[in-house]
VOPAGU-2260 file (C-alpha; in pm, 1 decimal, decimal comma):
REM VOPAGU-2260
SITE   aa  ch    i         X         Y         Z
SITE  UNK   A    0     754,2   -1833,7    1261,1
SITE  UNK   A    1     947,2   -1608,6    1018,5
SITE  UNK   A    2    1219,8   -1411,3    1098,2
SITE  UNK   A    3     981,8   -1093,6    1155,8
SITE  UNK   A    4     761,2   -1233,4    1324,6
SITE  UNK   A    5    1021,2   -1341,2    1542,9
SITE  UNK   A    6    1167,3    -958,9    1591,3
SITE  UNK   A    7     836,2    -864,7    1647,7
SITE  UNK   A    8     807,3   -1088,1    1916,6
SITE  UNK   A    9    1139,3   -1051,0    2045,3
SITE  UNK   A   10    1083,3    -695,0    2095,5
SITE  UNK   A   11     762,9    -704,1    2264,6
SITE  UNK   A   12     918,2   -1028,2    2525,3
SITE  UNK   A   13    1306,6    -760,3    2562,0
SITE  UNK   A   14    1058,4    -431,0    2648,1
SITE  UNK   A   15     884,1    -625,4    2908,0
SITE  UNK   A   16    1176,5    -776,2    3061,3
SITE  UNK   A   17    1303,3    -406,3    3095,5
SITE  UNK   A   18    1011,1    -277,4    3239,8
SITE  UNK   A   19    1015,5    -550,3    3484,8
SITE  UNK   A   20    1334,2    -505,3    3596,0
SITE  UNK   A   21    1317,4    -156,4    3602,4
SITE  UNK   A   22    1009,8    -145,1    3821,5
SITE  UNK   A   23    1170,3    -388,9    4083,6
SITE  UNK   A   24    1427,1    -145,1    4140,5
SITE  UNK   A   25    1228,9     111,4    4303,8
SITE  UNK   A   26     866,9     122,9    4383,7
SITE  UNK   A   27     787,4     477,9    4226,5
SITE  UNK   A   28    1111,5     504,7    4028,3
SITE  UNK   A   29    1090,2     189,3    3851,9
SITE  UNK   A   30     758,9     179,3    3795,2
SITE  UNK   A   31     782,8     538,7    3612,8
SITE  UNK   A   32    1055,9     417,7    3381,6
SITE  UNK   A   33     899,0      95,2    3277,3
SITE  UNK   A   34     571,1     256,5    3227,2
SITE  UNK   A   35     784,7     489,8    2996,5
SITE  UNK   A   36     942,9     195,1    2822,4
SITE  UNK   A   37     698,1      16,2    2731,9
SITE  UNK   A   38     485,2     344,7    2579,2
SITE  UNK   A   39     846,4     368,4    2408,7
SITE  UNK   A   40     801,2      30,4    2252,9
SITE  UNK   A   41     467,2      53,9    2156,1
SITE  UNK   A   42     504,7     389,6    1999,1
SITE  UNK   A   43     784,2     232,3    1795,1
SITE  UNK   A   44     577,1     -89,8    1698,1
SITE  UNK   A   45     280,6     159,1    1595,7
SITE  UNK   A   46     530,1     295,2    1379,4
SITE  UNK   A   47     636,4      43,3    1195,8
SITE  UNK   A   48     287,9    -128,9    1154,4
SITE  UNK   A   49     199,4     235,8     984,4
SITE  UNK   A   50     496,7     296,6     729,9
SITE  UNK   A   51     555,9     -21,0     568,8
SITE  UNK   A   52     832,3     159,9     430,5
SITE  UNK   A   53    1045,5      98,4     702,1
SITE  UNK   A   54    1088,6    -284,2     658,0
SITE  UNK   A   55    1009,3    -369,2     974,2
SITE  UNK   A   56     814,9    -657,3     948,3
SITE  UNK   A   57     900,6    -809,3     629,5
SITE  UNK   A   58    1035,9    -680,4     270,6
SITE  UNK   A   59     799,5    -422,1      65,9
SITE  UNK   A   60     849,6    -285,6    -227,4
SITE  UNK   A   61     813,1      82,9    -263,9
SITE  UNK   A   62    1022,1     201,5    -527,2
SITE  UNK   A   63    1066,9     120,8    -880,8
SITE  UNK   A   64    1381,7       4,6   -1021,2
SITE  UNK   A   65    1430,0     195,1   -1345,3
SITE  UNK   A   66    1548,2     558,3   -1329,8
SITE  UNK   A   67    1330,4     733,3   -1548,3
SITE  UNK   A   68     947,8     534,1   -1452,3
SITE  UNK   A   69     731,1     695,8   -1221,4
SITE  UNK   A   70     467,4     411,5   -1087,6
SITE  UNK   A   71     144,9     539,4   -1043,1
SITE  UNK   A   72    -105,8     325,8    -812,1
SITE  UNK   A   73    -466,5     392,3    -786,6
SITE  UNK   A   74    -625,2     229,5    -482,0
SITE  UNK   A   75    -990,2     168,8    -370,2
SITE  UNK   A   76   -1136,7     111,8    -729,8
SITE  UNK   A   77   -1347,3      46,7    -901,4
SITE  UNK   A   78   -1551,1     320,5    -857,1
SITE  UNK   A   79   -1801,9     418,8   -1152,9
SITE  UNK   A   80   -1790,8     819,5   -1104,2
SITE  UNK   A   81   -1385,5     862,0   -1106,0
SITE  UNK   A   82   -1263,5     540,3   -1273,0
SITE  UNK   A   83   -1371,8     598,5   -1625,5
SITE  UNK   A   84   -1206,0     992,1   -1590,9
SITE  UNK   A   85    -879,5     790,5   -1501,5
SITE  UNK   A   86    -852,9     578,3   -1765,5
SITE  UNK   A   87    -969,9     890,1   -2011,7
SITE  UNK   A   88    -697,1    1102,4   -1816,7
SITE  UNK   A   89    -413,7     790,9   -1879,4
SITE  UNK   A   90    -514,1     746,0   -2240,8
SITE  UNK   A   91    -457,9    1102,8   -2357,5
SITE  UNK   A   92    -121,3    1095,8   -2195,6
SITE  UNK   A   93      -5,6     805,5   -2305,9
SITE  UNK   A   94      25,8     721,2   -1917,0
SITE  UNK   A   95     -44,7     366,3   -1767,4
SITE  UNK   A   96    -105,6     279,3   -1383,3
SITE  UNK   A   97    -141,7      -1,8   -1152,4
SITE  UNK   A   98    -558,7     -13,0    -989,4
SITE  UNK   A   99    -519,8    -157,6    -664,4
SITE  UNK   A  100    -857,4    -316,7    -641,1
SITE  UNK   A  101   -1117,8    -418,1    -397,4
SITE  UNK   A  102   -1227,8    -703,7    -465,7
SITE  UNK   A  103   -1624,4    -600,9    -289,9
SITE  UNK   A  104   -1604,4    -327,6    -572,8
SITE  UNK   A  105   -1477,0    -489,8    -829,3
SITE  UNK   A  106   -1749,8    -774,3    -839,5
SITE  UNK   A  107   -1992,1    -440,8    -789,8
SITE  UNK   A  108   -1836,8    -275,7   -1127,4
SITE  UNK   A  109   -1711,5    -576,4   -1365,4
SITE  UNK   A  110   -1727,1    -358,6   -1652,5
SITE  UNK   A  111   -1525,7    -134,6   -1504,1
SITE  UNK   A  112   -1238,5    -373,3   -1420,5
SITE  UNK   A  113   -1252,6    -536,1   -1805,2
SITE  UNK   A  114   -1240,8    -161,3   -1934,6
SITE  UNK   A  115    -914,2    -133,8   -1697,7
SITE  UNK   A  116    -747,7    -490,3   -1789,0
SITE  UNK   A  117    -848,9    -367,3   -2159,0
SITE  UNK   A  118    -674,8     -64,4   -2175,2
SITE  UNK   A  119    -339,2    -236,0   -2033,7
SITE  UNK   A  120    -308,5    -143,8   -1706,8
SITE  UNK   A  121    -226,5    -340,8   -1431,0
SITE  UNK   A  122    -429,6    -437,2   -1173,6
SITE  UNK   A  123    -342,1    -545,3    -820,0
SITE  UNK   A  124    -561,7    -657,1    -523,8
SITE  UNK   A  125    -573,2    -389,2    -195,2
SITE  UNK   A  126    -805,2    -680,7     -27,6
SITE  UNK   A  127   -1113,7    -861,2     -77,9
SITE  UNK   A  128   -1274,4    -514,9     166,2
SITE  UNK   A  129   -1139,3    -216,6     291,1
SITE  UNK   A  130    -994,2    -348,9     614,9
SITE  UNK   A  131    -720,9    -391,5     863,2
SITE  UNK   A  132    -820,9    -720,8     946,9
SITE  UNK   A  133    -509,7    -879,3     771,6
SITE  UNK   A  134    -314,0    -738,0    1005,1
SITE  UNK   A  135    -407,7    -876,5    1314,9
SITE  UNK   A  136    -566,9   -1212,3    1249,5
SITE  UNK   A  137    -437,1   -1545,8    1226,8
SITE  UNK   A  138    -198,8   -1560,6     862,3
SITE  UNK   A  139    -396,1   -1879,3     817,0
SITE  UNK   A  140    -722,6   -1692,3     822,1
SITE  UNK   A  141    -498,8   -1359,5     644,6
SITE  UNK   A  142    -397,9   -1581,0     366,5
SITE  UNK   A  143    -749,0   -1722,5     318,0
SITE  UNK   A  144    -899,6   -1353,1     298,9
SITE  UNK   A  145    -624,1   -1263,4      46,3
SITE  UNK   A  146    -713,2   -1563,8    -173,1
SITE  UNK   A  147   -1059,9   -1527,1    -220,9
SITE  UNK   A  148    -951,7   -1180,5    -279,1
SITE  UNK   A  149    -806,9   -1280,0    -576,4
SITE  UNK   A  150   -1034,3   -1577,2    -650,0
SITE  UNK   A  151   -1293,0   -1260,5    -706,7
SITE  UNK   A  152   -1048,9   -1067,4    -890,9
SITE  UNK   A  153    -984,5   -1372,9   -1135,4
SITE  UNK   A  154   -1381,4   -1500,9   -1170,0
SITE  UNK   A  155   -1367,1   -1142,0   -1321,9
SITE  UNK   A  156   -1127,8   -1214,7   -1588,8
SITE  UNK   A  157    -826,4   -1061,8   -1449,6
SITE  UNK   A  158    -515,4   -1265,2   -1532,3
SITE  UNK   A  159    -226,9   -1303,2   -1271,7
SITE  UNK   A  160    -211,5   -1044,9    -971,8
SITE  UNK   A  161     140,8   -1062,5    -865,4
SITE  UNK   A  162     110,2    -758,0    -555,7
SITE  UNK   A  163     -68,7    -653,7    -224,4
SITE  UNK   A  164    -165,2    -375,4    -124,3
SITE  UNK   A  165    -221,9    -340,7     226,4
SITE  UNK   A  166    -552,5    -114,2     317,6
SITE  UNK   A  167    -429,8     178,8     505,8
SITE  UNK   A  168     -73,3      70,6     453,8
SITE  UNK   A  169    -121,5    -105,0     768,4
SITE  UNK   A  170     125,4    -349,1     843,4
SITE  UNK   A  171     219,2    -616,1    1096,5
SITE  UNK   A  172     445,2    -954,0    1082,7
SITE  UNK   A  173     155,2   -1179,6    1009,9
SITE  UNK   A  174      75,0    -972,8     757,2
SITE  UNK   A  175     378,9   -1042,9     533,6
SITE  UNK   A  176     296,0   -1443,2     667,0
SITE  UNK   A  177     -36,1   -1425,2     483,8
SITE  UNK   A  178      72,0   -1272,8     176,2
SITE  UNK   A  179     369,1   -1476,0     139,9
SITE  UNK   A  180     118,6   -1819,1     190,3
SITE  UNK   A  181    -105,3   -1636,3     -70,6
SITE  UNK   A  182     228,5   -1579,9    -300,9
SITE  UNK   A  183     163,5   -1215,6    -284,9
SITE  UNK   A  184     416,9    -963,6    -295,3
SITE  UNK   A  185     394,4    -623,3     -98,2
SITE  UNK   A  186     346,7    -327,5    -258,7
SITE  UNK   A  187     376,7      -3,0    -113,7
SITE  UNK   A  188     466,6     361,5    -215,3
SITE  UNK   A  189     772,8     630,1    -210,0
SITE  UNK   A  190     502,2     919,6    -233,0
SITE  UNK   A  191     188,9     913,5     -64,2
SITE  UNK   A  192      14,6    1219,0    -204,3
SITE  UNK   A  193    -269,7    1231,7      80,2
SITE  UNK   A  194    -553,7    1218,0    -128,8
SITE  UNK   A  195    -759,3     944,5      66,3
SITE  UNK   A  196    -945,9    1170,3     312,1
SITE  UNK   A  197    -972,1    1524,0     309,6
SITE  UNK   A  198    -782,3    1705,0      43,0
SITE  UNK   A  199    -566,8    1990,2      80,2
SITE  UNK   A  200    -517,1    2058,2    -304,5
SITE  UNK   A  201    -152,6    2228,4    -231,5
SITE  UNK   A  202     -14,5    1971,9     -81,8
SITE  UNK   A  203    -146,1    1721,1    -283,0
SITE  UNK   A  204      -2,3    1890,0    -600,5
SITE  UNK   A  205     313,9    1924,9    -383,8
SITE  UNK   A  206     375,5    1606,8    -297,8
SITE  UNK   A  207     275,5    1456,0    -681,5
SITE  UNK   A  208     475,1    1741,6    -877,1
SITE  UNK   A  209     812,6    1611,4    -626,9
SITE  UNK   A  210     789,9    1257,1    -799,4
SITE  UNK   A  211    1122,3    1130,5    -962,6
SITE  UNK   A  212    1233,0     846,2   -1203,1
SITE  UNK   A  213    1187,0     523,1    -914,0
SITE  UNK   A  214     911,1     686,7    -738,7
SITE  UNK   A  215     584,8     444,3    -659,5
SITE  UNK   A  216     302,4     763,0    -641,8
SITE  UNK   A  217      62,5     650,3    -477,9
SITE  UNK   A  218    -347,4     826,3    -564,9
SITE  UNK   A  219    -696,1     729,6    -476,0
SITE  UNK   A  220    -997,9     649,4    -711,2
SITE  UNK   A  221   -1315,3     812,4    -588,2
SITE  UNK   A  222   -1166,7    1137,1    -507,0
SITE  UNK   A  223   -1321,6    1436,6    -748,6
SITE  UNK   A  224    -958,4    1677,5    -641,8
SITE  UNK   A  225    -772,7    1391,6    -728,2
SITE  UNK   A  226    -917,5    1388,0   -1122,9
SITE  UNK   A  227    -868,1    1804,6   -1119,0
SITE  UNK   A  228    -536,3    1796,5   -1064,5
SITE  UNK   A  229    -399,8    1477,3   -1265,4
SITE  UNK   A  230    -377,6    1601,6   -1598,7
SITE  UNK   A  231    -164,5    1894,6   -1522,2
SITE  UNK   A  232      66,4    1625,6   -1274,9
SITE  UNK   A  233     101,6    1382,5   -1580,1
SITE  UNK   A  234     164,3    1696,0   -1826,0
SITE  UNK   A  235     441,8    1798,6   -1552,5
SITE  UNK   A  236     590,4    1420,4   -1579,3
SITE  UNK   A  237     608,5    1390,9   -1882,1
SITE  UNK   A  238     745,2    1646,4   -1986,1
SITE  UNK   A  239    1044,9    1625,6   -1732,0
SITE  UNK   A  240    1110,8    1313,8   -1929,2
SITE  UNK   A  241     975,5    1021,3   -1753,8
SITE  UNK   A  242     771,5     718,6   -1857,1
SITE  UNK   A  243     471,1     678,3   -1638,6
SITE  UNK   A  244     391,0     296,7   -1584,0
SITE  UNK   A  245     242,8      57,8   -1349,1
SITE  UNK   A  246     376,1    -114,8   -1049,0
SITE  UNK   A  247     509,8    -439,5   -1169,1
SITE  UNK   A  248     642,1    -249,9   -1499,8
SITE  UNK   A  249     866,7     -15,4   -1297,8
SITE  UNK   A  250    1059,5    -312,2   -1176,2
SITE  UNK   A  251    1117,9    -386,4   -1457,0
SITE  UNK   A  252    1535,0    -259,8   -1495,4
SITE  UNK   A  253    1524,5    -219,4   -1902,7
């Protein structure tokens, strides 16, 4: 057991130890206040299983390292309607990205990922499907979906895939477990533009425009708003100054 998995643990075991002693204080009393930790304790576990930002549960990566790259991620590709208009998009800038791939997709679309590889981006693996799963199974059985994750990825010609991306940015101790058994690292964002469901355009173009040298952005293939709105994002980028890379690239210090 890892130390996070350990916390993890740890915290669950401490919050019902306080809610058991609190409740044998007092019949009603105690009963309301351990009720009220524990909700406590799981709203703060459901928060750090849902912004892997926070560290909780192992180390993530969700910044770049160099002061004047803006990472931009692209997750739940391939997908043959908006992929192609990304890549089009990235080549007339001059802009490259990181495609967090499924690997379901991918083996749908191989074209698609050799067309990607081809125009040197980066590609990463966001799970073999769109799924939680990783999060709450065994990290024997997480580390065994993550590898024939990339085991699809690479019968597909991709080279080495160095970074995870957990779907949903769902998070848990076992899930850093499974990656690290799969020698993934775990990638996740600084700016999550909100493009995966619904759109509200405004805040989208918000949320992209705020990016910074050693922001991770992270976008959504599939998503028609999301192709409107990129050119005039990248324009705005670039023009401020900064290089717009992939993942792996932006942690790169020179």
């Amino acid at each position: 057991m890892v130390p996070a998995e350990r916390r993890f643990f740890a915290a669950l075991i401490t919050g019902w130890g306080v809610a058991a002693l609190l409740a044998s204080q007092s019949v009603f009393i105690g009963a309301a206040l351990a009720l009220t930790v524990l909700l406590a304790l799981g709203a703060l576990l459901a928060l750090g299983s849902a912004r892997p930002e926070l560290q909780w549960f192992g180390t993530v990566v969700s910044r770049s390292k160099h002061p004047n790259r803006i990472a931009l991620t692209i997750d739940d590709g391939p997908d043959p309607a908006t992929t192609p208009l990304f890549l089009e998009i990235l080549a007339k800038h001059g802009a490259h990205a990181t495609f967090f791939l499924l690997t379901d997709r991918a083996a749908k679309y191989p074209a698609l990922v050799r067309q990607i590889a081809d125009q040197g981006h980066e590609i990463g693996l966001h799970g073999l499907r769109h799924e939680a799963a990783i999060a709450w199974c065994s990290p024997r059985e997480g580390a065994r979906w993550l590898r024939e994750g990339l085991q699809g990825l690479q019968d597909l010609g991709v080279d080495a895939v160095p970074w995870f991306r957990p779907p949903f940015g769902v998070v848990s101790p076992r899930t850093f477990l499974a990656a690290a058994e799969a020698a993934l690292g775990v990638a996740w964002c600084s700016i999550r533009t909100g493009d995966g469901v619904a759109v509200d355009v405004l805040r989208f173009r918000k949320r992209a425009l705020a990016a910074r040298g050693g922001d991770v952005v992270l976008m959504h293939d599939g998503n028609a708003t999301t192709i409107a709105e990129l050119p005039s994002i990248l324009t705005a980028w670039t023009s401020a100054g900064f290089e717009i890379t992939g993942f792996d690239r932006a942690q790169e210090a020179d």
